[in-house]
MARBA-618104 format. One line per 5 residues: number of its first residue (from 1); their letters; for each residue x, y negated, z negated of N, C-alpha, C. Coordinates in steps of 0.05 Angstrom, whole numbers, plus 5000, padded with zeros to 4 digits. Layout:
NUM	a	X:Y:Z:X:Y:Z:X:Y:Z  ... .
This chain:
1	xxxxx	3059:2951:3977:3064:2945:4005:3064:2971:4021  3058:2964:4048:3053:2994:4071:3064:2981:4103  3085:3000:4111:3097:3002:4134:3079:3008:4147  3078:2998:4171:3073:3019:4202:3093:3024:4218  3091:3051:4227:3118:3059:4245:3099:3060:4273 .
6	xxxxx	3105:3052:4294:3088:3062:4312:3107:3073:4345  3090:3092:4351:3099:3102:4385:3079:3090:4405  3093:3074:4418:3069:3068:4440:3065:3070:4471  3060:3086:4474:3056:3093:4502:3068:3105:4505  3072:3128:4490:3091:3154:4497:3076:3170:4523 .
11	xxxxx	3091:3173:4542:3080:3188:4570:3087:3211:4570  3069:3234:4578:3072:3266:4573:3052:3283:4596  3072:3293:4612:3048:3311:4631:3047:3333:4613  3012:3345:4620:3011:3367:4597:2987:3372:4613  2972:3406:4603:2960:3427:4606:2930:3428:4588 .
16	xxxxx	2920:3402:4590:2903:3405:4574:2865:3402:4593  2854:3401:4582:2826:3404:4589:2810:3427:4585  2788:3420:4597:2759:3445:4594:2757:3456:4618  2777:3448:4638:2759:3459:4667:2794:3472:4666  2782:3499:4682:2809:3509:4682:2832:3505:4704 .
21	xxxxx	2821:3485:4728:2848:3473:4745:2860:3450:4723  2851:3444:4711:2867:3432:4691:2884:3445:4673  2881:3469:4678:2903:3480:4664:2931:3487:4681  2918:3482:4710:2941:3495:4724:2950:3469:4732  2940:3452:4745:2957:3419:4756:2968:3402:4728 .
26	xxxxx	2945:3407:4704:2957:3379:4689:2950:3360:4688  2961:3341:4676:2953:3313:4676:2976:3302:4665  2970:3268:4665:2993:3248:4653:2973:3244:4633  2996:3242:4606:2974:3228:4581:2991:3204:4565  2985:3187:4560:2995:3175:4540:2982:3179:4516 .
31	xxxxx	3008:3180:4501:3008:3177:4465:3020:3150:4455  2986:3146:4437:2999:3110:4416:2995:3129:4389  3018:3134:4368:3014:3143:4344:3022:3117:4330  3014:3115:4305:3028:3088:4275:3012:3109:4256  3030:3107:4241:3032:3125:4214:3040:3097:4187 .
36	xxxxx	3025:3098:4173:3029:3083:4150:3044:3096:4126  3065:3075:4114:3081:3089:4084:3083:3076:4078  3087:3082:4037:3108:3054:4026:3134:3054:4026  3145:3031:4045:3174:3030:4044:3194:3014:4034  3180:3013:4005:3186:3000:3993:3232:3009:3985 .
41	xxxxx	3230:3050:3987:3250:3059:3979:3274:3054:4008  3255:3059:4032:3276:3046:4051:3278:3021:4051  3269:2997:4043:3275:2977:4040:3303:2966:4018  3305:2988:4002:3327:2987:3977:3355:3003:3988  3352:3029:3996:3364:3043:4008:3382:3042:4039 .
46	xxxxx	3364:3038:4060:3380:3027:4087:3376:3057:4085  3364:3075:4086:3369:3110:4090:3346:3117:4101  3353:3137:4129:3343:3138:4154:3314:3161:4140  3330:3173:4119:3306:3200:4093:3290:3174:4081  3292:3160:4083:3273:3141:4062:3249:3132:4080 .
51	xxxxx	3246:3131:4110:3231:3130:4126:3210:3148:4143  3193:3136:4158:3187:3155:4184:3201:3150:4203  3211:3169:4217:3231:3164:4238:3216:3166:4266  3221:3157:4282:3202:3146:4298:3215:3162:4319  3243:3170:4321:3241:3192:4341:3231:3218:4336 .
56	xxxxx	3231:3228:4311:3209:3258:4299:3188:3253:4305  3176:3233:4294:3146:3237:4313:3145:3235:4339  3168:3224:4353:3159:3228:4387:3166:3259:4402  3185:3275:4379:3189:3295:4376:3158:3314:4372  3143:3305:4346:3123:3324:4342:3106:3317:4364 .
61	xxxxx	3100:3296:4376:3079:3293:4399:3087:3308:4414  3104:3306:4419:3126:3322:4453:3109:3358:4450  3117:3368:4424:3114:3392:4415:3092:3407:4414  3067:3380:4402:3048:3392:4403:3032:3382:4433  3036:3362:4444:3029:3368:4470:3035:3385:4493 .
66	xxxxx	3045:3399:4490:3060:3418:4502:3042:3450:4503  3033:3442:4484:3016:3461:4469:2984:3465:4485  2979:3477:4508:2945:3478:4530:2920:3479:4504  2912:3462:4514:2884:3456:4495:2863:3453:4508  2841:3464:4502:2819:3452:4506:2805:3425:4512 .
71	xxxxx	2806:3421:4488:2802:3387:4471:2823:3371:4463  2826:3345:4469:2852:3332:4455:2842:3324:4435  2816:3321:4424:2818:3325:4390:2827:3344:4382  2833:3361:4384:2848:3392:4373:2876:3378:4375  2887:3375:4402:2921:3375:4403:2930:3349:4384 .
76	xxxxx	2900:3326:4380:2912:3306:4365:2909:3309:4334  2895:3333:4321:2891:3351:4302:2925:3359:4295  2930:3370:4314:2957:3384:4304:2980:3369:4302  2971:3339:4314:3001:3322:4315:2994:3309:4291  2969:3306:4283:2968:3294:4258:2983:3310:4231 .
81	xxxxx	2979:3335:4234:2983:3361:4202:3008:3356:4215  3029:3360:4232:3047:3364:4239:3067:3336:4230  3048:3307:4232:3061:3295:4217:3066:3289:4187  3037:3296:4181:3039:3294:4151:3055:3322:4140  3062:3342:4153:3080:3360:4142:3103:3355:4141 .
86	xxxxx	3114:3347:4156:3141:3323:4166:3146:3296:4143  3120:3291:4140:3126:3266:4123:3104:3254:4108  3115:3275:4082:3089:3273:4062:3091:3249:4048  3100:3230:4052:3099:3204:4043:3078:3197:4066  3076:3199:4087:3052:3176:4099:3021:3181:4090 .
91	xxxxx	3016:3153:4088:2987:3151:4069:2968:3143:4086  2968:3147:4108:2952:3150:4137:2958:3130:4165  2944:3140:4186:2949:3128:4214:2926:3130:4236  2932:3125:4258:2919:3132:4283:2937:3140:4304  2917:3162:4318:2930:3173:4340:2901:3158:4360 .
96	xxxxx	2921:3161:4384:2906:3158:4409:2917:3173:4435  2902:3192:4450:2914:3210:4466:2891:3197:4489  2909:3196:4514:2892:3182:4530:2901:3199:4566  2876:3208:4575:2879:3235:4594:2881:3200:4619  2905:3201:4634:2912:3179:4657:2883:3189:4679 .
101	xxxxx	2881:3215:4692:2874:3216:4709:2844:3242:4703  2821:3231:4694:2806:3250:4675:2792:3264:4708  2782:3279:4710:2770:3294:4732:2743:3297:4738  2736:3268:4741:2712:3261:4744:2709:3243:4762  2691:3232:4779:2687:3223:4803:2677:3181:4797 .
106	xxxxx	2702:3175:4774:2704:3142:4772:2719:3133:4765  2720:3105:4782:2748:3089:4777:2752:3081:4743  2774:3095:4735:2780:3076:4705:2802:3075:4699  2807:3071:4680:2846:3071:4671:2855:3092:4653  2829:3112:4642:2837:3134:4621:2815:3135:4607 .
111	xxxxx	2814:3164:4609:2785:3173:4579:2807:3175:4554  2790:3181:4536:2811:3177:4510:2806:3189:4483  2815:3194:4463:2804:3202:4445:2829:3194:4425  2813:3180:4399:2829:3160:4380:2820:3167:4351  2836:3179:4337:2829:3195:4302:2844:3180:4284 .
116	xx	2828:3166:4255:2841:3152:4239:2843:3173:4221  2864:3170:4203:2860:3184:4177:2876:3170:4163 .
């Protein structure tokens, strides 16, 4: 058997892009992370160590978005190692980092960029 823990729609202004007023205004981004485990031992236990804890990862997002990037494949690079360093029980997930207001001249609801592993 395999858990999903998931964050969804975590909201984060942050310093990211290729054009460099994007480094100085920012942007709104939402983060959807789910990380898969077997929980089978939190299921026996009731113990908060037997899980993924779903505020640490909104912790590691926070952290590594915070972090000016280029590419949000890169910053979603680091929230991935950063979770599996955190929690070497998970046996994979998806991130999705999604730029609210991308800097380009059309109506949409978000460019995006989405990594399984």
């Amino acid at each position: 058997m395999k858990c999903t823990v998931e964050v969804n729609g975590l909201k984060i202004h942050a310093f990211h892009g290729a054009l460099p007023e994007e480094r100085v205004t920012g942007n709104l981004y939402t983060v959807d992370l789910s990380v898969q485990y077997p929980f089978e031992k939190a299921l026996q236990t009731d113990n908060l160590d037997d899980t993924v804890n779903y505020v640490r990862l909104c912790e590691i997002i926070t952290t590594e978005m915070l972090v000016p990037s280029a590419l949000l494949e890169h910053v979603a690079g680091r929230i991935i190692a950063a979770v599996n360093k955190d929690f070497p029980l998970c046996n994979g997930g998806k991130i999705r980092i999604a730029k609210t207001v991308p800097p380009i001249c059309a109506v949409m609801d978000s460019c995006a960029v989405s990594i399984e592993w």
